[in-house]
Every structure is written in structure tokens, then in C-alpha cells.
N, C-alpha and C positions, 0 to 999 in steps of 0.2 A: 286272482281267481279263487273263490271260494269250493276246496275240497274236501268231501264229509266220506267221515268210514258210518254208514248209515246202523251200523248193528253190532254195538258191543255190550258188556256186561261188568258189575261191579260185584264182589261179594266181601265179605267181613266173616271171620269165623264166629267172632266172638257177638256176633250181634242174634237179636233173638230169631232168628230166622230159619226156616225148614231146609238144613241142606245135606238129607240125608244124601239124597242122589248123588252127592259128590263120596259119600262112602264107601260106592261100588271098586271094587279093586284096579280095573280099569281105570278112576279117572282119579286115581294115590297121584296123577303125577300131578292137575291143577287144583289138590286142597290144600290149598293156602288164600290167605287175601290177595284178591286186586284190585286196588285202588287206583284214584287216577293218575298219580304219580307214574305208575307200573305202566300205564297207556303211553302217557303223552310222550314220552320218550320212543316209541313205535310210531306215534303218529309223523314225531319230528323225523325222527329216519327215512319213512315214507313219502314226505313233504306233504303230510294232510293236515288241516287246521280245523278241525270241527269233527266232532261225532255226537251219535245221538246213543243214548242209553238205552235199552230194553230191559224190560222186566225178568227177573227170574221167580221170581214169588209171587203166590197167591196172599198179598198181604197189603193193606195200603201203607202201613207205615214204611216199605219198601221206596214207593214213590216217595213219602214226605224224606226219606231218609236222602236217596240221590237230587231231590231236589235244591236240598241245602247244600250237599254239595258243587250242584251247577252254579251256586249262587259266588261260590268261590275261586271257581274255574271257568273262568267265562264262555272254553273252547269245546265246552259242556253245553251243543245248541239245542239238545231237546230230550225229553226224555216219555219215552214207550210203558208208561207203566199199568197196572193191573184195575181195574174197578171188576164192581161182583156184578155179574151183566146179570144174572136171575133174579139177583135183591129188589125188594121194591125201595131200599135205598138207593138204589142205581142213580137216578138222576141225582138224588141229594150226594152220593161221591165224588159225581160228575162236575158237581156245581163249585164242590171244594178244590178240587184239582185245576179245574178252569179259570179258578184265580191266579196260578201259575201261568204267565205267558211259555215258560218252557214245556208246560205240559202240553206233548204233542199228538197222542197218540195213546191207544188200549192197546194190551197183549192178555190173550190164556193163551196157557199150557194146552191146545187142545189135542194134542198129540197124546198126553199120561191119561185123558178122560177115556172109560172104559167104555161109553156108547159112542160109537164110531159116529153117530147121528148129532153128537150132541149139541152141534154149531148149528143146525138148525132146528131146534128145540123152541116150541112157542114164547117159553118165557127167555130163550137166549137174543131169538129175534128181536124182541120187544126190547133189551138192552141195546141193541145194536143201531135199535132205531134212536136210541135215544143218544146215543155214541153220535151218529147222523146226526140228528138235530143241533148239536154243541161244536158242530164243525172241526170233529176232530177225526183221527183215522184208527183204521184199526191189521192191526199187524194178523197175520194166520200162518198160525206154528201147526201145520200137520204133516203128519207122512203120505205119502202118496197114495193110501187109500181112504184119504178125507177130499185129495184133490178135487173129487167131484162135485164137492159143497163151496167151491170155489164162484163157481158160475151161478147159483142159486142165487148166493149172498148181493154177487153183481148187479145182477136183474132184480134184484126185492130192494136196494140200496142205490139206486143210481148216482147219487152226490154225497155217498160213503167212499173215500180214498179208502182201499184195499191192498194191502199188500201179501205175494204168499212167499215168506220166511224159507229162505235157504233153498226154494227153488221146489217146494215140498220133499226133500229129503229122497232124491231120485238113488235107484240103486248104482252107483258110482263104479262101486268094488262089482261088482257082475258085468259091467256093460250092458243095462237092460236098461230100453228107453218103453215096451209096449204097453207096458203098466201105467205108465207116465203120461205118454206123449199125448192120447185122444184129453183126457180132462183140462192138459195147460191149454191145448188148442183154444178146448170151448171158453177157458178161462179169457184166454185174447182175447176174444171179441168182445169182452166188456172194459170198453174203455177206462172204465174206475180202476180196472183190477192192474196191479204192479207187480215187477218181482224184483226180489234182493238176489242178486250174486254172492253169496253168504254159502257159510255154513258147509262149505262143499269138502273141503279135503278131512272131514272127517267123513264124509259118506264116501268115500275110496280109501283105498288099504291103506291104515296112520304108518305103517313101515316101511311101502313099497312105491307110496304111489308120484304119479311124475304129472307135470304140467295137460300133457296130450289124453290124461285119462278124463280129463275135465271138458277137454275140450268140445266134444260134440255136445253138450250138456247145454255148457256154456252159450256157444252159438247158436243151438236151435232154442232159446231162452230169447236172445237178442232179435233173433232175424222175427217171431214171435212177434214181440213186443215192440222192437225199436228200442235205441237208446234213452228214447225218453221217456219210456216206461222201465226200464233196468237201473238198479242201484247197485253201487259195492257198501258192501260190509264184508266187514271180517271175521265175526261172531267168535272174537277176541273175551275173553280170554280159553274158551273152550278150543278153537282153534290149535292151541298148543298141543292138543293131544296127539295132533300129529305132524304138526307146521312150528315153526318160527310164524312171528306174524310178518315179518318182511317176507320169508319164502312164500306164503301164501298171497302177499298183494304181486309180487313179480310174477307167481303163477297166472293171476287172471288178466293180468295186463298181456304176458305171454300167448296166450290163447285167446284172446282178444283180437288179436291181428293186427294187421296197418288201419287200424281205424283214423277218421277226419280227427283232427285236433275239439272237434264242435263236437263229434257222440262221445268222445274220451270225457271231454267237460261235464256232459249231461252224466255218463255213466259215473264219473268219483265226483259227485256234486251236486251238479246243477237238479238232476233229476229229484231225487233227497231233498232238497231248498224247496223243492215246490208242493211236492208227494207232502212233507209235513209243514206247508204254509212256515216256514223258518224265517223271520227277520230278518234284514242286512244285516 
């Protein structure tokens, strides 16, 4: 059975790359490298055999860089990274990248961009269309007061796989779903649109928090979508800030429930294989 952690992260200190955000005091505890070495001993603990890369940089040498290393890690099936959707290079990045079969997938940061609006911005559209056209997907990293552009994207995109990153970053640590709940609703009904099981125990207290704080989150995300719109990630190695990455996959399996052996499949797997068109 093919099982994917659908959302993790590499970095390098020493490489030229923008990582101030790892300077904040808070996250002294994951600035160092992690490399894939550093995973794939997590994934083995887990018994997962595939994951897929996501971007952290606004950079393309970012993708050429985790590319080469997918080439050498086989268990490396895809990888999330950056093109500049505004550029009117866009398709000519698009076109570079697509010679990679591993390239599976666009991310921004649309979360750090200061126009709340900025995802649907005529010339961001216009990237996205063309994101569409090249058959590839595209990942949405926002907080929950982008989730609204969620549904937009759906309806103007319809043979865009969409995916929304970490569940849009719901307030975990409060127990507040009202902010949340109406835009994922709307989001559901567009069949394109996905979401990652990601990202979650750092949006609940990185000190205190337990399985059951996840849990209504969790399940009203599934009953939502179905498992075959639901992926796990682990959003490894940020995760650490306040998980072990084993504690964090035990947690969602835990609140998960007695799920069928078949939505457990689709959810660390199957769904991911097909969300980013993945090879056997």
C-alpha cells in the first residue's frame, strides 16, 4: 500500500535562501538543516514510504535545488514548489519545471502577502490559469481570513486541483470554529477543492496541547470532504515546534476514529496519489 506524508519541508542554512522567518525567537528550536536524511527515519517509524515536498521560498532555484535531490531519493514523489504567478515569465517557469515529472504542484506564501485580496488579483488569476492549463495543482497556504477565496478560485478553475494547506490555519488554541466553518462549508462544494490534515498542532497550544483539541477540527474537515478529498501531512519539520513528528501522526490517526481500512488508505495515501497525479 502506497502511504504519502503529503506536506513537508527541506531547508539548508547555508544555502542562499531567505530564512529570516526562522530568526524569530520562537522557532530557535527548528533553525538548523533538515534534510532528507532527518525525514526519512520519521517516515520509517511511521511506516510511510513517499512524501511530497512543499515550497518554503519565493525562489525557483528552491525547486531546482529539491529537485535534484528527489532524483536521489526516490521516496521523494513530488514536489510543491514556487513559480511567480504575476510574471509574464509565468508560463516560460511553468514550462521549465514541467520537464520534471516530479514537479507536481505550485505554492505562495499567501498568508505573509499584505493584500488579504491578493489570490484573486487579475494578474494572480491569470498565473493560475495557466497553473491549470500545464495540469498541474496548486497548494493555498492562507489563514482563515483568506478562506473565502477559497470558493472563488474553485468556481473560476474547475479542472484546477486545489488544495487548502493546514486546514486554513483554524484557531485550534481558542476552540473557535465560527470564523472558519461557513467559508470551508462553501469551499466543499467545489469538488476540485482538497484539504491537508497538516499543520494542525502548531495552531493549538505547542505545550499543552492533546489529541482531543484536534479533534472536532479534524472530523468536521472529513465528514466535509470525505476521505477522498482529505490528505495527511505532517508539515515536518515545522511540526517540531511543538510535536515529535511520530506524536503528531498518532494524534490524527487518534482522532480519526474507527475509520474503514479503505478512507484510512485514501486519507495517508491514496488521496495525495491522485490530488497530485503521482506515478506508481
Amino acid at each position: 500500500m502506497i502511504t504519502i506524508d503529503a506536506h513537508q519541508h527541506f531547508w539548508q542554512l547555508s544555502k542562499p535562501f531567505d530564512y529570516r522567518w526562522l530568526d524569530a525567537p520562537d522557532k530557535a528550536p527548528i533553525r538548523r538543516d533538515y534534510l532528507p536524511a532527518d525525514l526519512k527515519a520519521h517516515l520509517n517509524a511511521c511506516g510511510i514510504n513517499r512524501s511530497i515536498f512543499v515550497q518554503t521560498q519565493h525562489n525557483l532555484d528552491e525547486n531546482r535545488w529539491v529537485l535534484e535531490m528527489a532524483q536521489e531519493h526516490p521516496w521523494i514523489a513530488g514536489i510543491v514548489g514556487w513559480i511567480d504567478l504575476a510574471s509574464r515569465e509565468c508560463d516560460k517557469q511553468l514550462l521549465e519545471m514541467r520537464r520534471y515529472s516530479k514537479f507536481v504542484g505550485v505554492r505562495h506564501i499567501v498568508q505573509d502577502e499584505p493584500d488579504d485580496n491578493f489570490i484573486v488579483r487579475p494578474e494572480i488569476m491569470r498565473g493560475l490559469r495557466l497553473v491549470e492549463r500545464h495540469g498541474l495543482s496548486f497548494d493555498m497556504l492562507f489563514f482563515t481570513k483568506h478562506l473565502q477565496h477559497a470558493h472563488t478560485l474553485g468556481m473560476a478553475f474547475p479542472s484546477l486541483n486545489l488544495v487548502i494547506d493546514h486546514l486554513a490555519k483554524p484557531k485550534i488554541r481558542e476552540g473557535r470554529m465560527e470564523d472558519w466553518l461557513p467559508a470551508l462549508k462553501a469551499a466543499a462544494k467545489c469538488p476540485n477543492i482538497y484539504v491537508k490534515l497538516s499543520g494542525l498542532v502548531t495552531e493549538a497550544d505547542w505545550s499543552t496541547w492533546k489529541a482531543a483539541d484536534l479533534r472536532p477540527f479534524v472530523q468536521t474537515a472529513v465528514e466535509l470532504f470525505g476521505p477522498s478529498r482529505c490528505m495527511y501531512g505532517s508539515d515536518w519539520p515545522v511540526c517540531e515546534l511543538a510535536s515529535t513528528y511520530e506524536r503528531q501522526y498518532e494524534a490524527l490517526n487518534e482522532v480519526l476514529g474507527p475509520i474503514t481500512s479503505e478512507d484510512r488508505a485514501m486519507i495517508f495515501g491514496g488521496t495525495a496519489k491522485q490530488f497530485y497525479r503521482l506515478d506508481e
